[in-house]
C-alpha positions in Angstrom: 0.0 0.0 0.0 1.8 3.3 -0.7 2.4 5.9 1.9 -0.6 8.0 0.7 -3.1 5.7 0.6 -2.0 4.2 3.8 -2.2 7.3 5.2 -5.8 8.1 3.7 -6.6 4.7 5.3 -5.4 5.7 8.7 -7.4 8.8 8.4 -10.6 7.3 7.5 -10.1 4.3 10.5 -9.5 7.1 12.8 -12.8 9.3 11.4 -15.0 6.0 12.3 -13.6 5.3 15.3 -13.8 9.0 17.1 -16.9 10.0 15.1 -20.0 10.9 17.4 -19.3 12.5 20.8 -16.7 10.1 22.3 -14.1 8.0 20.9 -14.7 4.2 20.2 -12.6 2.1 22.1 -12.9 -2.0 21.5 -9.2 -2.5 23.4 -6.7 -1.2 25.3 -5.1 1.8 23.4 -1.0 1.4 21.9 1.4 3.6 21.8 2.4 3.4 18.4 -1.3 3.1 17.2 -2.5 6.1 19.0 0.8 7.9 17.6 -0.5 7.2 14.3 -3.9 8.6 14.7 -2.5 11.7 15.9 -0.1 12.1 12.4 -3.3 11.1 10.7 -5.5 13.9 12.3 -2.8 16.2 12.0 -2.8 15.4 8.4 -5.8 15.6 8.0 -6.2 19.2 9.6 -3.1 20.1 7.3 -5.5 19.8 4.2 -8.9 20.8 6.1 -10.9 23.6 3.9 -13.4 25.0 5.7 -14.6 25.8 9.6 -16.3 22.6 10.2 -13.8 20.5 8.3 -10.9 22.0 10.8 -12.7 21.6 13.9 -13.9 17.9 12.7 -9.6 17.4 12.8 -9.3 19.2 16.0 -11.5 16.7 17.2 -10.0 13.5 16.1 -6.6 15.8 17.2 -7.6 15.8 20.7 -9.0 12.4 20.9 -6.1 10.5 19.2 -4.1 12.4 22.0 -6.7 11.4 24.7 -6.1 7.5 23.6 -2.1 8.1 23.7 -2.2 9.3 27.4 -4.6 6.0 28.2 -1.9 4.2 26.1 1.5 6.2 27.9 2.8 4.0 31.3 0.8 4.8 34.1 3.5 4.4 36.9 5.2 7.7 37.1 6.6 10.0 39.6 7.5 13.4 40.3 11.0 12.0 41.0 11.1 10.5 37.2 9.5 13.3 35.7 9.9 16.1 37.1 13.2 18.7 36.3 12.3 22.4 36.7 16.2 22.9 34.9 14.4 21.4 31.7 11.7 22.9 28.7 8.1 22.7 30.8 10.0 21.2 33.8 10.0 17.9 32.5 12.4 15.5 32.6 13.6 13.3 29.7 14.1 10.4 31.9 10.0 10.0 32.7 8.2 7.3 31.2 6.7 7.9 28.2 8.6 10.6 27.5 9.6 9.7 23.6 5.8 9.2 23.1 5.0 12.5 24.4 7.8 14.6 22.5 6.5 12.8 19.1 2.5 13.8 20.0 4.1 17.6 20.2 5.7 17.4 17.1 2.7 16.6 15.5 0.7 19.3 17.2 -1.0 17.8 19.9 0.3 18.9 23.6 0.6 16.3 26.4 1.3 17.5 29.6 2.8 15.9 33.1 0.7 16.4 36.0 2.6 16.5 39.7 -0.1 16.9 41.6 -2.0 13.3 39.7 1.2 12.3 38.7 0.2 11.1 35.6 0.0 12.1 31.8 -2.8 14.8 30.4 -2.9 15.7 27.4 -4.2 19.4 26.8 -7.8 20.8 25.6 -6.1 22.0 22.5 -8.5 20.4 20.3 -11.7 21.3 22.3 -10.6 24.5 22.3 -10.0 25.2 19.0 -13.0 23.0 18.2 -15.0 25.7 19.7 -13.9 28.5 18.3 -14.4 27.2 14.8 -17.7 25.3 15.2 -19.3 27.1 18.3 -22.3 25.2 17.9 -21.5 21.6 16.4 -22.6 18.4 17.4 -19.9 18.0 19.9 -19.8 21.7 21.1 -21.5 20.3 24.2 -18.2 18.2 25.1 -16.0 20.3 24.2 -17.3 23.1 26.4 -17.1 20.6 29.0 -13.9 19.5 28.3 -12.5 23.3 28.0 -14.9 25.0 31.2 -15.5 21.9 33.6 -13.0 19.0 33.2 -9.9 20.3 35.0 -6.6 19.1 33.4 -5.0 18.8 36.3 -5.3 18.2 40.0 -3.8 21.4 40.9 -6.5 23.4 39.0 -9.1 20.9 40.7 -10.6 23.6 42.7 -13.2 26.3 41.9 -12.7 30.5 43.4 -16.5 29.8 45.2 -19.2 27.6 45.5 -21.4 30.5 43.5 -18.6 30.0 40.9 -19.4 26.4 40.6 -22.9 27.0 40.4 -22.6 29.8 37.7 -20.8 27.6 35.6 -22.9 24.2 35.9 -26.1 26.3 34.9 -24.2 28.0 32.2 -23.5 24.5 30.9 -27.4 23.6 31.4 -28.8 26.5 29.7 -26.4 26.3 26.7 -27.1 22.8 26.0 -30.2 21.6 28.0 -30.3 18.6 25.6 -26.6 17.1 26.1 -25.6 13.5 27.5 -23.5 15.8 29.8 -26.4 17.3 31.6 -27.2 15.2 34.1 -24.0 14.8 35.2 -23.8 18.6 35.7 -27.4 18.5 37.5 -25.6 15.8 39.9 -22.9 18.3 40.6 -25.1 21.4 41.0 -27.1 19.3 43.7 -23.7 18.0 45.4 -23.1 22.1 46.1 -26.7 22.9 47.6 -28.4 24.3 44.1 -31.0 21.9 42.3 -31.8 22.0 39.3 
């Protein structure tokens, strides 16, 4: 199969299997595999015409890098990963590390969390999502993803309770019909406001 077409074919696989509002995942997610998706959405936002075409590619950006971190090794420290003397304090002897430098070549940031200790990859792709296609089909987790779903421990927290509330009805009233909803309904009522 030459290059192209194998690459066309990697494209398509990774369309099917990320279309809708979550990925598709049969198996346990490998490294190299989920590396490939991530060239293959990057390619395929490379030659993206068009606003919904783009954020269609940020999408199957952001969730070829969400398989790689369920793929990257799980057992990590701050002790491995961890060097404020290197590029975003992290060291090159971490676990995954390789991986992780390949994903942000192509695009797609992956990040270290101390406080989880663990691999994250950004909200690039939501982000980005949103901004081009404000009101697609997976606006809804995307807004999530960028507003709600903190990347990282240390950001776990909200400024006030009122905060929390403002922005779990904000997420009701812009999409009262998303699968997300009652999960937000669940948090309003653990902070004293239902819904």
């Amino acid at each position: 199969m030459s290059k192209r077409r194998r690459s066309l074919w990697i494209i398509g696989v990774v369309t099917v299997l990320m279309a809708g509002t979550g990925a598709s995942v049969t198996s346990e997610p490998s490294v190299p595999t989920s590396l490939e998706a991530i060239r293959a959405a990057k390619q395929r936002l490379d030659l993206a015409k068009g606003n919904r075409a783009k954020a269609e590619a940020w999408r199957a950006l952001q969730q070829a890098a969400d398989e790689l971190v369920r793929a990257l090794p799980k057992e990590l420290s701050n002790e491995q990963c961890y060097d404020p003397s290197k590029p975003f304090d992290l060291s090159d002897r971490c676990p995954g590390y390789p991986a992780v430098q390949q994903a942000h070549a192509a695009g797609m940031w992956i990040t270290y969390c101390g406080s989880g200790e663990s691999w994250l990859p950004t909200n690039r792709g939501w982000e980005e999502y949103l901004k081009l296609w404000p009101d697609g089909p997976d606006a809804d987790r995307a807004w999530w993803n960028v507003n709600i779903a903190a990347p990282c421990c240390d950001e776990c927290s909200f400024e006030s309770v009122e905060a929390e509330r403002r922005l779990y009805r904000n997420f009701i009233d812009r999409f009262p019909r998303s699968p997300l909803r009652e999960e937000a309904e669940r948090h309003l009522r653990s902070v004293g406001a239902p819904r």
